[in-house]
C-alpha positions as CSV (number, residue, x, y, z in Angstrom):
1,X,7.1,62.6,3.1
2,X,9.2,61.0,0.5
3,X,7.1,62.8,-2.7
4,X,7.2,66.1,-0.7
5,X,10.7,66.1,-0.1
6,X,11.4,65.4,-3.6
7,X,9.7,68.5,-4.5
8,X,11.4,70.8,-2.0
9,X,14.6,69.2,-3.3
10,X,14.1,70.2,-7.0
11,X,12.4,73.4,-5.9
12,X,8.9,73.3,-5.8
13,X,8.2,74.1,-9.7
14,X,4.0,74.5,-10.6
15,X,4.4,71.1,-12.5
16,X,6.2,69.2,-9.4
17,X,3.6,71.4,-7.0
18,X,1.0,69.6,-9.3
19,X,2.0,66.0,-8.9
20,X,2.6,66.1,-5.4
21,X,-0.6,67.5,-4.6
22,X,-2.3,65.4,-7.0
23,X,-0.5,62.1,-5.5
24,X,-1.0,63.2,-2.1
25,X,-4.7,63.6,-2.5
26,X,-4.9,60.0,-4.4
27,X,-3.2,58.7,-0.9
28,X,-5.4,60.2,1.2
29,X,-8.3,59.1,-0.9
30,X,-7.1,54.7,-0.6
31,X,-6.5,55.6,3.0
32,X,-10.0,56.4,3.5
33,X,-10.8,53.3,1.1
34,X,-12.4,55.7,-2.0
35,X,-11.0,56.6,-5.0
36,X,-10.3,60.0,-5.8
37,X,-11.4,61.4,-8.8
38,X,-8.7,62.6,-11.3
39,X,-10.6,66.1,-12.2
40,X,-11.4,65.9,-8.0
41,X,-7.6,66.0,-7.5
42,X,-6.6,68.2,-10.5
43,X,-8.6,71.0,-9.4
44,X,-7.7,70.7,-5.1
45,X,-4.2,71.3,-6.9
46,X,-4.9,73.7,-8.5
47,X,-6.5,75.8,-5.7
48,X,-3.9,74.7,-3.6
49,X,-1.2,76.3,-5.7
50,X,-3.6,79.4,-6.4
51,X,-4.3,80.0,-2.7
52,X,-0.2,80.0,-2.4
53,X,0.6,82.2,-5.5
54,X,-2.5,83.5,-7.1
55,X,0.1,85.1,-10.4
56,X,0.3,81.1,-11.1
57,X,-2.6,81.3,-13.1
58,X,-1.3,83.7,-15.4
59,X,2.2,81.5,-16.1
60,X,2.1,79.3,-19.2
61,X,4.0,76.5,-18.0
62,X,1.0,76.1,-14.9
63,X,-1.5,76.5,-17.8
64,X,0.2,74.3,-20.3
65,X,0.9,71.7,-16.7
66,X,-2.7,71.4,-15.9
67,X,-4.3,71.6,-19.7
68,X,-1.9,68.6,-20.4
69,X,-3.0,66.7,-17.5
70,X,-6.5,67.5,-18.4
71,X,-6.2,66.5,-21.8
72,X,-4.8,62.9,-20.7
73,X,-7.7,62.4,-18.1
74,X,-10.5,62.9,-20.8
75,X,-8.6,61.2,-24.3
76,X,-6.4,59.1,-23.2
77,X,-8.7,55.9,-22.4
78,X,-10.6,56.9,-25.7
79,X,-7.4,57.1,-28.0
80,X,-6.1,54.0,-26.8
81,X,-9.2,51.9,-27.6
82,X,-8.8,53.2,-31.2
83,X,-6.5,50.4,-31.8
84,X,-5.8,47.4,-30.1
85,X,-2.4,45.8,-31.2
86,X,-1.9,42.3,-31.5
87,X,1.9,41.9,-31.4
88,X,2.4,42.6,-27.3
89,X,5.7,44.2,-28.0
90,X,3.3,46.7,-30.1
91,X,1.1,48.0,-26.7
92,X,3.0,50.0,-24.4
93,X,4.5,51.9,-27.3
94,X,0.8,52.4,-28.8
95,X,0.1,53.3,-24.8
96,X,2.5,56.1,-25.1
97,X,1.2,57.4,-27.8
98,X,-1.9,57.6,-26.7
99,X,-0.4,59.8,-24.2
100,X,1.6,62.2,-26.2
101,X,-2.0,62.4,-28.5
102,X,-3.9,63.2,-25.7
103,X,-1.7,65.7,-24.2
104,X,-0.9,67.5,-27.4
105,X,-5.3,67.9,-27.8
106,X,-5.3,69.5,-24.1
107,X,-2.2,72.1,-25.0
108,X,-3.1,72.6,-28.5
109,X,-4.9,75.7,-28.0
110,X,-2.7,77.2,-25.5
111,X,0.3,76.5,-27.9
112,X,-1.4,78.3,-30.6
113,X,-2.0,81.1,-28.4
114,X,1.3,81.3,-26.9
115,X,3.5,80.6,-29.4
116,X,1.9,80.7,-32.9
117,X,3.0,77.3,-34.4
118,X,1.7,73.6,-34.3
119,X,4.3,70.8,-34.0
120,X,4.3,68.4,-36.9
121,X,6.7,65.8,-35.2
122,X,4.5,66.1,-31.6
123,X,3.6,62.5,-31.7
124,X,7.5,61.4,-32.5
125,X,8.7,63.8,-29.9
126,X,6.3,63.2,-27.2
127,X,6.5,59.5,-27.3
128,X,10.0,59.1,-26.9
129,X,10.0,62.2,-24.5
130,X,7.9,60.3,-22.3
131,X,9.8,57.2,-22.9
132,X,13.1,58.8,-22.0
133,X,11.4,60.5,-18.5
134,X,10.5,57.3,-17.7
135,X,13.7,55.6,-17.7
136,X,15.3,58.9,-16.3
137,X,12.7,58.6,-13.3
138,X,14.0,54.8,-12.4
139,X,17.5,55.6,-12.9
140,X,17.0,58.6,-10.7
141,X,15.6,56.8,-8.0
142,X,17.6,54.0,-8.6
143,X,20.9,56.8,-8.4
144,X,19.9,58.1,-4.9
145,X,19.1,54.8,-3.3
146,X,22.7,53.6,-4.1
147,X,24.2,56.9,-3.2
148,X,22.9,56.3,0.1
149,X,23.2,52.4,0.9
150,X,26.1,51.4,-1.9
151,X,28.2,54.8,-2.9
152,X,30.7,52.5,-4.7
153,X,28.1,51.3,-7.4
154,X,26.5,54.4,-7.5
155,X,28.7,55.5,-10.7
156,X,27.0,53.0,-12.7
157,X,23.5,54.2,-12.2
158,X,24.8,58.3,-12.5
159,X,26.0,56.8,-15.8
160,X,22.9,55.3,-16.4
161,X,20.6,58.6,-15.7
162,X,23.3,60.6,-17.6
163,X,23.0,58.2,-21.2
164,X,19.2,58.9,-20.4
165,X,19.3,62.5,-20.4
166,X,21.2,62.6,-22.9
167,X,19.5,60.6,-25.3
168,X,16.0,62.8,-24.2
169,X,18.2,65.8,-25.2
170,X,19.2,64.3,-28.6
171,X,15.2,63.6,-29.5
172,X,14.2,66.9,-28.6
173,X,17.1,68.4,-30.7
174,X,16.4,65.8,-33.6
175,X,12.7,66.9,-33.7
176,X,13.8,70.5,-33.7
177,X,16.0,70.4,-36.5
178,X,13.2,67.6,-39.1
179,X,12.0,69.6,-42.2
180,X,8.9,71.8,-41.3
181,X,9.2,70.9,-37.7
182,X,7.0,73.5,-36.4
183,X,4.1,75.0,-38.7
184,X,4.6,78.9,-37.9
185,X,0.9,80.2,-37.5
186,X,-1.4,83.7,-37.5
187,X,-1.8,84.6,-34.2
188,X,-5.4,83.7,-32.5
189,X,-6.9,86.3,-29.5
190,X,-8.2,84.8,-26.5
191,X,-11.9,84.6,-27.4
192,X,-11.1,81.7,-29.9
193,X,-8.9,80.0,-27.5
194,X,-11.6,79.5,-25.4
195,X,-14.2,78.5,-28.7
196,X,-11.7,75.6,-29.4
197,X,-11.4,74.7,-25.6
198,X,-15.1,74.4,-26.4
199,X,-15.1,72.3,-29.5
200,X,-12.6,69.7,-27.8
201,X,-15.3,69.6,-24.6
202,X,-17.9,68.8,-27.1
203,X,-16.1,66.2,-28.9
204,X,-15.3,64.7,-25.4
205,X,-18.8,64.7,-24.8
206,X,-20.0,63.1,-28.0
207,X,-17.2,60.6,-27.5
208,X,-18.7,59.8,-24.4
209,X,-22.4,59.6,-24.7
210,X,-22.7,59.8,-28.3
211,X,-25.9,62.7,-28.5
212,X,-26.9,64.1,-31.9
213,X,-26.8,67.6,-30.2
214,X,-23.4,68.1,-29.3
215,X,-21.9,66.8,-32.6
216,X,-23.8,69.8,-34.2
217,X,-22.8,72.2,-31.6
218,X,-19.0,70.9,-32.4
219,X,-19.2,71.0,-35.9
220,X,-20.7,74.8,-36.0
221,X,-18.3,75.9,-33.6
222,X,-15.6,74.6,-36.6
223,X,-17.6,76.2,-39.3
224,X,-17.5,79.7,-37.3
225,X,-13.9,79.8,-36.5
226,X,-13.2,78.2,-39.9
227,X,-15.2,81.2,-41.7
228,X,-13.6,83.8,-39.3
229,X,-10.2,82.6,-40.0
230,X,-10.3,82.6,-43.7
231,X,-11.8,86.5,-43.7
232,X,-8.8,87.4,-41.4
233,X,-6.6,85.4,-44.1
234,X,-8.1,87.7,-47.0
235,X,-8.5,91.3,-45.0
236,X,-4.4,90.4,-44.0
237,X,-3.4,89.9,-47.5
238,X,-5.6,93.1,-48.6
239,X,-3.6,95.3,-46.5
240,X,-0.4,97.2,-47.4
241,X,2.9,96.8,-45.7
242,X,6.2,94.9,-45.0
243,X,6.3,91.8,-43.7
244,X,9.3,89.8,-42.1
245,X,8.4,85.9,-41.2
246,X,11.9,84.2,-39.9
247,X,12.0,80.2,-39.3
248,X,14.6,78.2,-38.4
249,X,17.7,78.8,-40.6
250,X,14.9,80.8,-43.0
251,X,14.1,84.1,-43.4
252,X,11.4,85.9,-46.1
253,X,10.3,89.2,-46.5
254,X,6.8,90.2,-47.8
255,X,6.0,93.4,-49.6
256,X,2.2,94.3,-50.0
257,X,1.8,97.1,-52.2
C-alpha cells in the first residue's frame, strides 16, 4: 500500500509504474517463500504497463527504464567482480560504479539511436547521480515521516532533501558543461540497434559460460557493423552538399564540393 501510494502521489510515471510492479512482485514472491526472478519480474512489469497503455512501448524513457534495469540484472554482479578493493572505504563507491557501468551497456544502444552521441563523463555522472538519489530517497522519506509525526523538525530534513537536490542538479550541470562531454555521432537505423543488442547478449553469454562459439559470433557481429560503418563514413564524405553540425557553444559548417 505504502509503495503504491507513493506512485499515485508522484503520478504514476513508466519508471515509478516499473518499480512498483517490480517490488510488488518481489513481495509476493517472499510471501509465498520463493524468490522471484529479476528478468521474472521485469517482464510481469512490463506487460503489466503494456496491457494498461500499449503506446508505452514506443516512449524512450519506458525503453531506456527497462534497458537500464536489464543492463544492471545481467553486468552488474560481473563488473563488480572485476575488482575487489582492499581499502573498505573504496567498495560501495566501486559498487556504484558498477552500477552506472552496467546501466550505461543496457542504454548504450538506445542512446545512440535516440540521440546520436555517447557520454564521455557517463561513469562520473552516473555514479554520483545515483549517489545523490540515494540520499534524496532517505531524506525524502525521512521529510514525510516528520511532516507527519514532528512538523516542527521537519524544516531540517526539507533542508536536507533540498542541499541533495541541489547538489544532484550541480553534477548533472557540471558533466554537461566538461570538455567533449558528449561525442556527437552518425546516426544508426534500427536494424543495427538490434545487432548491438545482440553483441552485448553474446558477450553476456560468454561471460557466463565461457563457450568458444559465442565469442566468435560476438566478435563477427563487431567486424560487420565495424565494416558497414566505415563504408557509410566514406560514401558520406563522397557526397556533395552542406553540412551544419552545432555542439554546445560550437558550431561548423561543412562544404563538400
Amino acid at each position: 500500500m505504502g509503495i503504491w501510494g507513493f506512485a499515485l502521489s508522484t503520478g504514476c510515471s513508466p519508471s515509478v509504474q516499473r518499480a512498483a510492479l517490480m517490488f510488488s512482485v518481489l513481495l509476493f514472491g517472499l510471501e509465498r517463500q520463493r524468490r522471484s526472478p529479476l528478468f521474472n519480474s521485469l517482464a510481469l512489469a512490463a506487460i503489466a504497463i503494456l496491457m494498461y497503455a500499449p503506446r508505452q512501448l514506443f516512449a524512450v524513457g519506458f525503453q531506456l527504464s527497462f534497458a537500464a534495469v536489464a543492463g544492471i540484472g545481467i553486468f552488474q554482479k560481473t563488473i563488480s567482480q572485476w575488482w575487489i578493493p582492499s581499502a573498505p572505504i573504496l567498495r560501495p563507491v566501486w559498487s556504484v560504479m558498477s552500477v552506472s557501468l552496467a546501466a550505461q551497456i543496457g542504454t548504450l544502444p538506445l542512446v545512440m539511436y535516440y540521440f546520436q552521441q555517447f557520454p564521455l563523463y557517463f561513469l562520473l555522472s552516473g555514479s554520483l547521480v545515483i549517489l545523490t538519489a540515494y540520499g534524496g530517497l532517505i531524506a525524502g522519506l525521512l521529510h514525510g515521516l516528520l511532516s507527519w509525526l514532528l512538523p516542527v523538525a521537519s524544516g531540517l530534513s526539507g533542508t536536507a532533501l533540498n542541499v541533495d537536490l541541489s547538489i544532484q542538479n550541480a553534477v548533472v550541470r557540471l558533466c554537461r558543461q566538461l570538455p567533449g562531454a558528449a561525442q556527437q555521432l552518425d546516426p544508426i537505423s534500427i536494424w543495427q540497434v538490434a545487432l548491438l543488442y545482440d553483441f552485448i547478449l553474446l558477450v553476456a553469454a560468454w561471460l557466463r559460460w565461457r563457450r568458444f562459439g559465442t565469442a566468435v559470433a560476438a566478435l563477427l557481429i563487431m567486424l560487420f557493423l565495424g565494416v558497414f560503418r566505415l563504408a557509410q563514413v566514406e560514401t558520406i564524405r563522397q557526397a556533395q552538399g552542406l553540412a551544419i553540425f552545432h555542439q554546445y557553444n560550437h558550431s561548423l559548417v561543412e562544404v563538400r564540393m
